[in-house]
FISELUM-530457 format. One line per field, with one value per residue: residue number from 0; residue in three letters; x, y, z of N, C-alpha, C in turn. Coordinates in Angstrom, 1 decimal, padded with zeros to 4 digits, always signed. Layout:
! residues N
pos = c(NUM_...) $
code = c(ALA_...) $
n.px = c(X_...) $
n.py = c(Y_...) $
n.pz = c(Z_...) $
ca.px = c(X_...) $
ca.py = c(Y_...) $
ca.pz = c(Z_...) $
c.px = c(X_...) $
c.py = c(Y_...) $
c.pz = c(Z_...) $
//
This chain:
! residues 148
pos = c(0_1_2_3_4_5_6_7_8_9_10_11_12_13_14_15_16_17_18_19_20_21_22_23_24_25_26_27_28_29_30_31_32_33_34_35_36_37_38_39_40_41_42_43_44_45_46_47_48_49_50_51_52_53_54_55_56_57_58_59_60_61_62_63_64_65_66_67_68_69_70_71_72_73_74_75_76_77_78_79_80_81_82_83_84_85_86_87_88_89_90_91_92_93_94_95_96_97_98_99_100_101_102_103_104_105_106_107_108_109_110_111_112_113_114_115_116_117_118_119_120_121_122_123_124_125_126_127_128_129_130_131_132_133_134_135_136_137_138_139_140_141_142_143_144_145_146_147) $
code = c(UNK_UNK_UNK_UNK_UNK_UNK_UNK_UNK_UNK_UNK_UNK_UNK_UNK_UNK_UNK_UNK_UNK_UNK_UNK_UNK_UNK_UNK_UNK_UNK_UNK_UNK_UNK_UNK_UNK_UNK_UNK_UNK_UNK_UNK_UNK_UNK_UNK_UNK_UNK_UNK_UNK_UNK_UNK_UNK_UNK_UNK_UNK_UNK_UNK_UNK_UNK_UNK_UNK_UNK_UNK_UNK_UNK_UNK_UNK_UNK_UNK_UNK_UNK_UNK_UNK_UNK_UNK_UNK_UNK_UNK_UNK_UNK_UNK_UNK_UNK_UNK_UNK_UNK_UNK_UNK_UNK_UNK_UNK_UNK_UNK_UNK_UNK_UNK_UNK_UNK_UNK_UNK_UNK_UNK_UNK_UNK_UNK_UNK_UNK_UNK_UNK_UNK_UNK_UNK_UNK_UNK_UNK_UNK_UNK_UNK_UNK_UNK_UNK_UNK_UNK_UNK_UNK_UNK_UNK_UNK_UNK_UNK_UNK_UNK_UNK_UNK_UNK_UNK_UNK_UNK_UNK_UNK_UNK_UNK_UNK_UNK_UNK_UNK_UNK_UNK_UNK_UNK_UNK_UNK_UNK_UNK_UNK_UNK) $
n.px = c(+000.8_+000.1_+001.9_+002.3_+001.6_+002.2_+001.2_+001.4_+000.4_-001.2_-003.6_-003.8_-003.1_-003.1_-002.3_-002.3_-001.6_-003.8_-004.7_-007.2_-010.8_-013.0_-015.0_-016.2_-018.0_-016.3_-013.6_-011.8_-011.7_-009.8_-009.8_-006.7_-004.8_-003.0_-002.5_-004.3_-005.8_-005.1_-005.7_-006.3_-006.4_-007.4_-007.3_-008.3_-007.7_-009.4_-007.9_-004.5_-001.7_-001.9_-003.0_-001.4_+000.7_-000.5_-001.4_+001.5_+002.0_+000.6_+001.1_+004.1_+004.7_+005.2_+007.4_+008.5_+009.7_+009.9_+012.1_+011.7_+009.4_+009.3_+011.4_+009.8_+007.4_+009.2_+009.2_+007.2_+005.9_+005.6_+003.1_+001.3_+000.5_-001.9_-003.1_-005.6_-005.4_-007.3_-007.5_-009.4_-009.7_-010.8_-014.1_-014.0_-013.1_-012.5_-012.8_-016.2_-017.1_-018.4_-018.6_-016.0_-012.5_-010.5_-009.8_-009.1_-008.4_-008.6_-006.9_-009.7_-011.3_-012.6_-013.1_-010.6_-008.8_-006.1_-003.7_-004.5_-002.4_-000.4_+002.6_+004.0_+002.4_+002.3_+004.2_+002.9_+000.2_+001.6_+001.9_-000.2_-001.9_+000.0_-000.1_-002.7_-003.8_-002.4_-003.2_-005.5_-005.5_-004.0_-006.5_-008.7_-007.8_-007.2_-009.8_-010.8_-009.7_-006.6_-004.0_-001.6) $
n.py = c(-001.2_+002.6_+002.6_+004.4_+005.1_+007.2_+007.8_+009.6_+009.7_+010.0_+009.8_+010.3_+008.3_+007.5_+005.1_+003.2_+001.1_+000.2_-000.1_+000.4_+000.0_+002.3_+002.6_+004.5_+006.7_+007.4_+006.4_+003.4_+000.6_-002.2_-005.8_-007.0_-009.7_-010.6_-010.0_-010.3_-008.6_-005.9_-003.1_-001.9_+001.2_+003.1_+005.7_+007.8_+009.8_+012.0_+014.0_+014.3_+014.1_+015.4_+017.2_+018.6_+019.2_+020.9_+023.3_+024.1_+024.8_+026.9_+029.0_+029.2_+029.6_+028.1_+026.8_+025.9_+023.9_+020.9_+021.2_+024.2_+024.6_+023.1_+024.9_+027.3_+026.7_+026.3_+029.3_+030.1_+030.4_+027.4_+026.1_+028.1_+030.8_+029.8_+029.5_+027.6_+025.2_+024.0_+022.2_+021.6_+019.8_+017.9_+016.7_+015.5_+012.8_+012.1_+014.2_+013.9_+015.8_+018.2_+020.3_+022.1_+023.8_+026.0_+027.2_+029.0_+029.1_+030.9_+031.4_+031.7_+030.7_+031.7_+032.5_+033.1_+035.8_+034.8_+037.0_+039.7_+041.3_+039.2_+038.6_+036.9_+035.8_+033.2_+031.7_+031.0_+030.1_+027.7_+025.8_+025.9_+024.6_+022.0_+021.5_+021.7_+018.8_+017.1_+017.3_+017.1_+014.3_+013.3_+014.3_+012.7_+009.9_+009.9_+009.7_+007.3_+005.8_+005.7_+005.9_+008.5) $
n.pz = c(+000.0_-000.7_-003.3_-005.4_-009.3_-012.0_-015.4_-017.6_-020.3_-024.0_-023.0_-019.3_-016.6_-013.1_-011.1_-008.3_-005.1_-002.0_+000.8_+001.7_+000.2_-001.5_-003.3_-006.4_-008.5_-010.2_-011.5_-010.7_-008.4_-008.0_-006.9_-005.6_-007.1_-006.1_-003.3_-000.9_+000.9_-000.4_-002.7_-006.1_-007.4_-010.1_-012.2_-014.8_-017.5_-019.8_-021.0_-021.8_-022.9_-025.0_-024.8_-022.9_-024.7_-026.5_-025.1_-024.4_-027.1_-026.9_-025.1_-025.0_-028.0_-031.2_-031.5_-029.5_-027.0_-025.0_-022.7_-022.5_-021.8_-018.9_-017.9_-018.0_-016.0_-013.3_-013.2_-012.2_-009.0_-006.7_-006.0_-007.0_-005.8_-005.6_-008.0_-009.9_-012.9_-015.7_-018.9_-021.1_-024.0_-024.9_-024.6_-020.7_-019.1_-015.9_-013.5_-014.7_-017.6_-019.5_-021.2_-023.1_-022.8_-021.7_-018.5_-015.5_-012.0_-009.0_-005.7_-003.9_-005.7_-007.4_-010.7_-013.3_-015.4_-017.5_-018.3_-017.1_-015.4_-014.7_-013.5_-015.2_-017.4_-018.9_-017.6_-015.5_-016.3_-017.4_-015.3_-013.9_-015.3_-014.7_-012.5_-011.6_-012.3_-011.0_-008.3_-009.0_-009.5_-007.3_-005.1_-006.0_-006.1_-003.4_-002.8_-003.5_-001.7_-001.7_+000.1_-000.1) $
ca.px = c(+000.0_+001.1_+003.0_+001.4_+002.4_+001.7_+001.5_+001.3_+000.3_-002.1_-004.8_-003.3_-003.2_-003.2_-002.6_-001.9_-002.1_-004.4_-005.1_-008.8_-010.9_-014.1_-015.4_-016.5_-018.4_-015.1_-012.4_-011.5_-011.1_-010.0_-009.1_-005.0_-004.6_-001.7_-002.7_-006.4_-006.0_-004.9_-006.9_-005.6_-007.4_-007.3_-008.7_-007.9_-008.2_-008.9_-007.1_-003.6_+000.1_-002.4_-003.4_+000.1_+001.6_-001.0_-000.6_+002.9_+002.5_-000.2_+001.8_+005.5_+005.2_+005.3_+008.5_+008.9_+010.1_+009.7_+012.8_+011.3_+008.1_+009.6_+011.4_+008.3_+006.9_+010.2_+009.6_+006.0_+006.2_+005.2_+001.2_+001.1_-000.2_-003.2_-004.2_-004.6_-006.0_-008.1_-007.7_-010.3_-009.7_-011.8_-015.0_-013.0_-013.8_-012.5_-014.6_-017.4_-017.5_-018.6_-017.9_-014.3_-012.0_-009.6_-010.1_-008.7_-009.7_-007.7_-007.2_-010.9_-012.3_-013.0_-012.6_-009.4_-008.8_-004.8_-002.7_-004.7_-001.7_+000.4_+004.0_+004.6_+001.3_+002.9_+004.7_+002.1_-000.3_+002.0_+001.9_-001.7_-002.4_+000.4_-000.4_-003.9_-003.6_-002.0_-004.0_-007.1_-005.2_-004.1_-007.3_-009.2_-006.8_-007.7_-011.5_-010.6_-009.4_-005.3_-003.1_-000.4) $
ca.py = c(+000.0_+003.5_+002.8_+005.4_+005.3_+007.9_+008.0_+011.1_+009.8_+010.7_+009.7_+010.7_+007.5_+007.0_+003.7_+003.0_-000.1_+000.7_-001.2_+000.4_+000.3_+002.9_+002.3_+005.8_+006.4_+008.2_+005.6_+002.3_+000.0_-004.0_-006.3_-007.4_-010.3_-011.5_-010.0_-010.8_-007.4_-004.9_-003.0_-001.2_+002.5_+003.5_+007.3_+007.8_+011.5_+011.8_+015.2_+014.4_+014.3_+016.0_+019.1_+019.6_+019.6_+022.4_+024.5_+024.4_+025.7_+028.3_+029.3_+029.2_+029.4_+027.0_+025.9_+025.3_+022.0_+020.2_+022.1_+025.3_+024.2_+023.0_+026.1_+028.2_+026.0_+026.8_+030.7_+030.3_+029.6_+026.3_+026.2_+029.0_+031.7_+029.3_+029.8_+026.2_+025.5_+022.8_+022.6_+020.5_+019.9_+016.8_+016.1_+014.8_+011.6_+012.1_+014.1_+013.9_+017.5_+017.7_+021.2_+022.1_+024.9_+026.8_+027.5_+029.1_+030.2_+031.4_+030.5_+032.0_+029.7_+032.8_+032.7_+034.4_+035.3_+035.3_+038.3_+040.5_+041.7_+038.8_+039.3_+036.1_+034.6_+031.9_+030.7_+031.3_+029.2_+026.2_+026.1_+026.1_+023.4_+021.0_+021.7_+021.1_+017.7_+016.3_+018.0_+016.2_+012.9_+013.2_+014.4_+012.1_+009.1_+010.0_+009.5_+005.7_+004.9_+005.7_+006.9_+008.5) $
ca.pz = c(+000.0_-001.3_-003.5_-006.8_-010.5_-012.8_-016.5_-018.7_-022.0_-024.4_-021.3_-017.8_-015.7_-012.2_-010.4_-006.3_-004.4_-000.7_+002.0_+001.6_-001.2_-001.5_-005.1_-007.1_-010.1_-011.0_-011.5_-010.3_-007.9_-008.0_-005.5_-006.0_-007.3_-005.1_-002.1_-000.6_+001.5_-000.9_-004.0_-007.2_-007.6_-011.1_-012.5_-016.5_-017.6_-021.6_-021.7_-021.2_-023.4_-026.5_-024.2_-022.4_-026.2_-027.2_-024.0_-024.8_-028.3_-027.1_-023.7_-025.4_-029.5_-031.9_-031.9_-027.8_-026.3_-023.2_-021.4_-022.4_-020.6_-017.9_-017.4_-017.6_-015.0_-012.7_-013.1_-011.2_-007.5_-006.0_-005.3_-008.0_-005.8_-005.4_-008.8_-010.6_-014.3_-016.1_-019.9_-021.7_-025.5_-025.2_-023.0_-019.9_-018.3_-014.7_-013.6_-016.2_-017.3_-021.2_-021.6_-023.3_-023.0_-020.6_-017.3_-014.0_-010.9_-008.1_-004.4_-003.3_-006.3_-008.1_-011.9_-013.7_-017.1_-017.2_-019.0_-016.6_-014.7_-014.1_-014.6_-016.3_-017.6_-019.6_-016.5_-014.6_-017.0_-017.6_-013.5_-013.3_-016.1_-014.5_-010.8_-011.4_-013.1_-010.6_-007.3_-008.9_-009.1_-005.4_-004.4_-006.6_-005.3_-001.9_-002.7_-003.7_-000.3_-001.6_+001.3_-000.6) $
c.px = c(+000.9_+002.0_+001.9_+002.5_+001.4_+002.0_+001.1_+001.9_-000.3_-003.6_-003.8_-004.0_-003.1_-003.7_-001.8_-002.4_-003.2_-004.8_-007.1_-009.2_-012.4_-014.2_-016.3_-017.1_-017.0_-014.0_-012.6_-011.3_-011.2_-009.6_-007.7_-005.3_-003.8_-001.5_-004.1_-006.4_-005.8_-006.0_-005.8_-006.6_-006.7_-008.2_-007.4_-008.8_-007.9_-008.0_-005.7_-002.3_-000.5_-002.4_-002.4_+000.9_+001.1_-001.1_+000.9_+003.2_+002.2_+000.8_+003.3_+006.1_+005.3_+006.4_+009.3_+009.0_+009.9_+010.7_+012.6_+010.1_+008.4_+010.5_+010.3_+008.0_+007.4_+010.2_+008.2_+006.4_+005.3_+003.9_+000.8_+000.6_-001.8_-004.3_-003.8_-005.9_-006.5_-008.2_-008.1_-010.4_-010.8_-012.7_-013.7_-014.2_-013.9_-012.1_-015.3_-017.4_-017.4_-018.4_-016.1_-014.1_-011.1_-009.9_-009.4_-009.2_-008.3_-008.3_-008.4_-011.9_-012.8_-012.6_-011.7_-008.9_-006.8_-004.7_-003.2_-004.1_-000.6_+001.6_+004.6_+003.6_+001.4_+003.4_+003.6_+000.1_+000.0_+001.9_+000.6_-002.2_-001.6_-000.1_-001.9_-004.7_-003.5_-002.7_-005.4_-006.8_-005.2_-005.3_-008.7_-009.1_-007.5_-009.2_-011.9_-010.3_-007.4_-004.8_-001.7_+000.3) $
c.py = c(+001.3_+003.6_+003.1_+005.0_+006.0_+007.6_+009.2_+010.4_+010.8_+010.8_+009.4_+009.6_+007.3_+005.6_+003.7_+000.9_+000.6_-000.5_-000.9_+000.4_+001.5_+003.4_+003.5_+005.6_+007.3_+007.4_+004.4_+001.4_-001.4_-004.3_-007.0_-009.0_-011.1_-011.0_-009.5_-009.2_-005.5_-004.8_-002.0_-000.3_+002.9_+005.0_+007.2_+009.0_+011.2_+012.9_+015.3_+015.0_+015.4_+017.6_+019.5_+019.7_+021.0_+023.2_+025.0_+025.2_+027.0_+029.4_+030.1_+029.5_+028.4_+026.1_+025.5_+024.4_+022.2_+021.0_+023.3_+025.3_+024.2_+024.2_+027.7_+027.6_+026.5_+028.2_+030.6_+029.6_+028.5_+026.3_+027.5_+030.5_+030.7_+029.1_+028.4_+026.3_+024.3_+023.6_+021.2_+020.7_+018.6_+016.9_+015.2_+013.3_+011.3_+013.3_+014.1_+015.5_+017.3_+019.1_+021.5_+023.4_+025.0_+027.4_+027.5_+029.7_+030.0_+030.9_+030.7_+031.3_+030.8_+032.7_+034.0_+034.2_+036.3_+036.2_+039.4_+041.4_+041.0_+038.8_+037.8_+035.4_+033.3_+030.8_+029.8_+029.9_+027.8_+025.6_+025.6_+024.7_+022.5_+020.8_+021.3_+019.7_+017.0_+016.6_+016.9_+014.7_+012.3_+013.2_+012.9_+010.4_+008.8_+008.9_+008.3_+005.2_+005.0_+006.7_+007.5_+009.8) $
c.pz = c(+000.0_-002.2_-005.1_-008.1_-011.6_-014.5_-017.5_-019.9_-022.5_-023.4_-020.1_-017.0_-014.2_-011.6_-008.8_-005.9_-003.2_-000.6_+002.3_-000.1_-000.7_-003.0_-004.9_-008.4_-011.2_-010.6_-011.0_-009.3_-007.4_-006.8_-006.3_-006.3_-006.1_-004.2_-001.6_+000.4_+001.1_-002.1_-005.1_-007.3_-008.8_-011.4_-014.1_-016.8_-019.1_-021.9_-021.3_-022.1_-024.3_-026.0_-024.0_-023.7_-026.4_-026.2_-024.0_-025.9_-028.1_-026.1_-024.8_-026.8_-030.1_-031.9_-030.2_-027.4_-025.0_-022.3_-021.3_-021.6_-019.5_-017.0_-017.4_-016.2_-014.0_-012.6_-012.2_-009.8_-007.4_-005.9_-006.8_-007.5_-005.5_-006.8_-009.6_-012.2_-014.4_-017.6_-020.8_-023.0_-025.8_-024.2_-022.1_-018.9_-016.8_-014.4_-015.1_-016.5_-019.2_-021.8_-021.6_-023.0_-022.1_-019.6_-016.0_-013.5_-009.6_-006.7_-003.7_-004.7_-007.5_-009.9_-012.4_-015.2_-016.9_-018.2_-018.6_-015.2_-013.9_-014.5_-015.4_-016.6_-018.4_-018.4_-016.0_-015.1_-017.1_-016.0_-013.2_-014.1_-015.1_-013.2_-010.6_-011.5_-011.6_-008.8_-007.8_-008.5_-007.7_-004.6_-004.3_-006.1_-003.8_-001.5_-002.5_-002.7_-000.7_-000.4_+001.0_-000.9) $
//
């Protein structure tokens, strides 16, 4: 138990072992094969490697790579200021949410439409997409009964 593995494909995987299980209509959870007391929690997001490619082009230019990303990323602080993003190019499957598009909202929940005064909105953007991603998983994770 605890022990998580992520995959960032084209669909954003999460998998854990846990010692509980609390089955969700959002995501997965089996009983282990080769151990009668453990469970596998699964959550599969459709918007994953496709979106963080095109946030990259829209964020950084067309011709931007992965270490340019990742140094964006690296110019926003940790937690972002509170502000995190969700960017839906496809209906998403975890959560169900069938509207697309771009979307942040700041640490009071409040909707925010970035390049209205922050000094690096690109950073500040790639920050909010990755940080949110993985905040759902954790949280999401949680919901399944993972301790991680």
């Amino acid at each position: 138990p605890g022990d998580v593995a992520l995959s960032m494909g084209t669909s954003d995987t999460f998998m854990a072992v846990s010692s509980k299980a609390t089955p969700r209509l959002e995501g997965h959870v089996f009983a282990s094969c080769t151990a009668p007391d453990e469970y596998l929690a699964l959550l599969c997001y459709a918007n994953g490697a496709k979106v963080r490619e095109k946030c990259k082009r829209d964020f950084l230019g067309a011709r931007a790579d992965w270490k340019m990303f990742g140094k964006a990323i690296s110019r926003a602080p940790p937690t972002n200021n509170g502000l995190l993003g969700l960017d839906l190019q496809l209906p998403e499957i975890t959560p169900t949410i069938a509207k697309t598009g771009r979307f942040y909202v700041d640490a009071d929940d409040a909707a925010v439409r970035l390049g209205d005064g922050e000094a690096d909105a690109d950073a500040t953007a790639a920050r909010a997409v990755v940080e949110g991603r993985f905040l759902s998983m954790r949280g999401r994770g949680a919901a399944l009964g993972v301790d991680a």
